[in-house]
N, C-alpha and C positions, 0 to 999 in steps of 0.2 A: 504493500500500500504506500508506504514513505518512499520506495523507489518508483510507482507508478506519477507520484504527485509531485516528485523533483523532476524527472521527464515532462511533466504537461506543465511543468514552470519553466524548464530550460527552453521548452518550445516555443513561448511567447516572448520571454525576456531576454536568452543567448546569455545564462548564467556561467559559461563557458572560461568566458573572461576575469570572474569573480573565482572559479575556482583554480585558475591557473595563476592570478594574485595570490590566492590564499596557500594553495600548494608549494609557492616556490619561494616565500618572504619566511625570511629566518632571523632568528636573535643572538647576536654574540654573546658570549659567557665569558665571562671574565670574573676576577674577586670582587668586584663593586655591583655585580649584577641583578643583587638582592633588593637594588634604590630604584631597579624598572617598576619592581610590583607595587610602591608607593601610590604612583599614580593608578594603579587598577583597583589597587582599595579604596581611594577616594572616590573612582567612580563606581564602588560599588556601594558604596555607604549615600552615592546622591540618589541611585535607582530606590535605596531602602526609605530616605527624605521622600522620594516622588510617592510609592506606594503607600507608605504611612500620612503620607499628606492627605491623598486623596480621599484616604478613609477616614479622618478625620474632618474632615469639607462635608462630610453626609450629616454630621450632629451639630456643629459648630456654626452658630451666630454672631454675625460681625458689629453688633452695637452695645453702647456702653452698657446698655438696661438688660442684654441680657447674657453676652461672652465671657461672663466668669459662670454664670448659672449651666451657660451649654457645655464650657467643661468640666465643669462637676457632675454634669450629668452624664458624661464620655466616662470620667472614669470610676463611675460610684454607678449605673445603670444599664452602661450598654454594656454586652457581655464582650469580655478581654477588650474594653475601651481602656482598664487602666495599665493595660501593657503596650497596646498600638502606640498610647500618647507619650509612655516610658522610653519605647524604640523611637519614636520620632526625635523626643526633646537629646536623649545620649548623642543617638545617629549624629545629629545636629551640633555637638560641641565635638564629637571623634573624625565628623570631616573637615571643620576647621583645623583640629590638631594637625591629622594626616597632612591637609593640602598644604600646610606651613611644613610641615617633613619631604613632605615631596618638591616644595620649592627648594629649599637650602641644600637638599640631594641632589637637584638638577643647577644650582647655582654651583655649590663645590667641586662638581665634575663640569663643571663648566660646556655642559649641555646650550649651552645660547650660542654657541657658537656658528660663524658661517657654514652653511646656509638655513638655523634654523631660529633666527631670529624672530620669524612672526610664530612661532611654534612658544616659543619663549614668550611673548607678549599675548597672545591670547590663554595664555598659563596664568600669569596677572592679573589681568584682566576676571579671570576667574575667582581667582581668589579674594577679589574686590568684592564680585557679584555673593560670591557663599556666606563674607562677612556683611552682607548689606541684608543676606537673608537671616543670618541671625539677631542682627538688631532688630527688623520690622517684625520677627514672628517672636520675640520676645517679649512686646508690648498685646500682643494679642490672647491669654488669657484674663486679663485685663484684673491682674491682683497689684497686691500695695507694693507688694519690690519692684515690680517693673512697671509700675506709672512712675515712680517716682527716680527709678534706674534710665529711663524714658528721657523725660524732665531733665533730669542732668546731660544726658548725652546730647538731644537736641541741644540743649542750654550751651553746649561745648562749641556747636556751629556758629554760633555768636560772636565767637570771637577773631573769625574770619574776617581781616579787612575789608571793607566797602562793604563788601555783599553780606555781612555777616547776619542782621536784621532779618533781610530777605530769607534765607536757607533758613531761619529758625520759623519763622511763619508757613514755610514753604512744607518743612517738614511735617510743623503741627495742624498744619490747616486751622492758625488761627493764630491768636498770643498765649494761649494755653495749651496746655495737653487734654483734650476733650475728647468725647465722642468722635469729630469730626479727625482727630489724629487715626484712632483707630483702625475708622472705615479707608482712611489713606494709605496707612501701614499693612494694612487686609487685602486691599489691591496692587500692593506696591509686593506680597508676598506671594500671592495667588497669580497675578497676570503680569506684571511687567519683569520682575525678576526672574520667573521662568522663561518668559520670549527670548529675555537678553541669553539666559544659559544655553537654551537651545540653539541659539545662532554660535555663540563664542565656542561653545563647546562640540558641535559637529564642525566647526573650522580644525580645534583643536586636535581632534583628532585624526582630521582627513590629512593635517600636515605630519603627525606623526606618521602614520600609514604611504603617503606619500615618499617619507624622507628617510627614515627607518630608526632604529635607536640609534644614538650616538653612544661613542666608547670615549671613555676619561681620553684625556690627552698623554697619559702614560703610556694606554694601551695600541692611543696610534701612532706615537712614535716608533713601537716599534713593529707596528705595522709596516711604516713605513720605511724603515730597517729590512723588511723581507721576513720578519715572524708571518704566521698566521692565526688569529682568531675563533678559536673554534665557535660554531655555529648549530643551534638547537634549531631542528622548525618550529613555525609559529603556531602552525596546527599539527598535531593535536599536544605536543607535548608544552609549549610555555605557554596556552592557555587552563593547560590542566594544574600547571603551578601555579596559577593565577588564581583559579577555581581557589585550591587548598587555602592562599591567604585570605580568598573571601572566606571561606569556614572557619579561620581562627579570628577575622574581624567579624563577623558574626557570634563566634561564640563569647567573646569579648564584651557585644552591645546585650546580650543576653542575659549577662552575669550584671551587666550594670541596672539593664532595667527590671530585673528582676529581684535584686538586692539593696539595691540602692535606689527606691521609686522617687521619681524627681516630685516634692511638695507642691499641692496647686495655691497653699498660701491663704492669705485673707482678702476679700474681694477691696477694690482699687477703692480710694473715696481723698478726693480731692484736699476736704479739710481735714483731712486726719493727719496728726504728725510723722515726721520724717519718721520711718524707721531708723533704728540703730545699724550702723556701717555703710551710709549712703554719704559717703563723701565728695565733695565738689571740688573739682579740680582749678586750680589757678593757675596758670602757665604765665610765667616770666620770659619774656624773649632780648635778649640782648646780646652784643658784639662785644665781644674781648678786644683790647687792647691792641694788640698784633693785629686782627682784621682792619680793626677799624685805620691803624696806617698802612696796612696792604692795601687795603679795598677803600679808599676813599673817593670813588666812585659809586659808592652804593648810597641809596638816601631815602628815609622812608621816618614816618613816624605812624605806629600803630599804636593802640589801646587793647586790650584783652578784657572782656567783662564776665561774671561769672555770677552764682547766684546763691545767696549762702540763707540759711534759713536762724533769726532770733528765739533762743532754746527761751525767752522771757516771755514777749509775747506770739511766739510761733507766729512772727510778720518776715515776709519776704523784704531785702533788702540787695539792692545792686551793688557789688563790691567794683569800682573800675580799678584798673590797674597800668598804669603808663607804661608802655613797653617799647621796645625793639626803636629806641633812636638813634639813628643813625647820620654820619657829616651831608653837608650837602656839598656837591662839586657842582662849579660855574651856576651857582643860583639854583638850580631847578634839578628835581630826579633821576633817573637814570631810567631807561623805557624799561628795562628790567633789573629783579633789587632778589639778593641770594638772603633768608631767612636762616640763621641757625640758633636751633633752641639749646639754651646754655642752664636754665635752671629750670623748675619746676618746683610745685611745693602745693600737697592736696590739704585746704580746709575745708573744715566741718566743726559742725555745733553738737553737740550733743543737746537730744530732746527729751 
């Protein structure tokens, strides 16, 4: 039956092509070669985001009145809703981990190399989009850590030169974190952040497949010495190792969501005090010394502002902060000005 149905495929599509690709592409082996599977765990922990997602989309209500009630009801009434929402929320901080392991493995072996620099930029590019999915799907069970984890982070946009204002409204759909953030963060998880992964990430992969893995620059020197590299096929044997690290990444999210059920907390309320360990960040930005007479070409004066909360009368107050001044040369700015952050220092109040 499975060889009658691949024949009456092969006859309309000329899959002929696809299997003499997949027959003849092979993977070097080498001692670093254990940093390939990096990236196939991550993309197996995004298939398990996409399935956990969608089943979670079936109970789940995107307004302030009633997205913490939908997921208490996901994980206290639907049956194994408190493990679908377990596997999602882990899935969700183990592909952030991996894609940072899989970036620094492919930075250290110096994988960006010519010719595979949009291979390398749509990598990026990724990892942008997977941390933009964790911030928007962290406000959406709509409890007191993450309105208020929310609040800060937007709050953090703020202090982006000119446009700073702009992105925090832009973010919240509004000057507060409301309802109206919500429904934005809800779409910004469900619809816009998948489009963009789908496009960056079948690029991503069709340049891999295209170009093939890269080998450290130790192993092609001496390649190109006259060694040879030994070479596995890609089918059936390096996606069968591939297979295996999904079953220990799996057995991994399993232990976690099964032992460690992530909390769904106390429902979100505006006037309720800061939780304890919600600290606000104040970034100081200034020029040492040395830059500033290297670089006396650069010229810029910014402000950073930040939002701390009165543990007396639980009143919001604007802390500003002068920052990042820098000389001016022949009057007037420079069309472009280099930022380097020299200090930091997190307040908070305790409530």
């Amino acid at each position: 039956m499975t060889q009658q149905l691949i024949a009456w495929l092969d006859e309309r599509l000329d899959l002929g092509a696809i299997r003499h690709f997949v027959s003849e592409k092979s993977v070097p082996v080498h001692r670093h070669s254990v940093w390939y599977y990096m990236g196939g765990i991550t993309l197996f922990l995004v298939g398990v985001q996409v399935a956990t997602g969608i089943l979670l989309l079936l109970y789940y209500r995107p307004s302030a009145g009633e997205a913490y009630e939908s997921v208490k009801f996901i994980v206290s009434q639907v049956e194994f809703g408190w493990l679908i929402r377990n596997l999602h929320s882990w899935s969700a901080n183990l592909l952030i981990l991996m894609a940072f392991v899989h970036l620094f493995s492919t930075l250290f072996l110096r994988s960006y190399r010519k010719p595979r620099e949009l291979t390398w930029v749509t990598g990026v590019l990724l990892l942008f989009i997977m941390m933009g999915f964790g911030f928007s799907g962290y406000l959406l069970p709509w409890n007191e850590l993450a309105f208020f984890a929310t609040k800060v982070g937007t709050g953090i946009a703020g202090a982006v030169p000119f446009v700073g204002d702009f992105m925090v409204r832009f973010l919240r759909g509004g000057d507060e974190v409301t309802g109206a953030t919500l429904t934005r963060f809800y779409g910004l998880h469900v619809a816009i952040l998948p489009a963009m992964t789908t496009v960056v990430l079948g690029m991503h992969l069709l340049f891999i497949q295209r170009q093939g893995m890269s080998v450290p620059p130790s192993v092609e020197a001496r390649e190109k010495a006259g060694a040879r590299t030994p070479q596995i096929p890609f089918f059936p044997h390096y996606v069968l190792h591939d297979v295996m690290w999904w079953y220990v990444a799996l057995a991994v999210l399993a232990a976690l969501a099964l032992f460690l059920p992530w909390e769904l907390g106390t429902k979100a309320d505006a006037f309720a005090p800061v939780p304890a360990g919600i600290s606000l960040p104040m970034m100081t930005f200034s020029f040492s010394p040395r830059m500033k007479s290297e670089r006396p070409w650069m010229a810029a004066s910014v402000s950073t502002r930040v939002v701390s909360w009165n543990d007396a009368a639980d009143s919001h107050e604007s802390v500003a902060s002068d920052a990042l001044v820098m000389p001016m040369s022949s009057g007037r700015p420079s069309a472009g000005f280099l930022a380097a952050v020299t200090s930091s220092r997190l307040v908070s109040r305790k409530v």
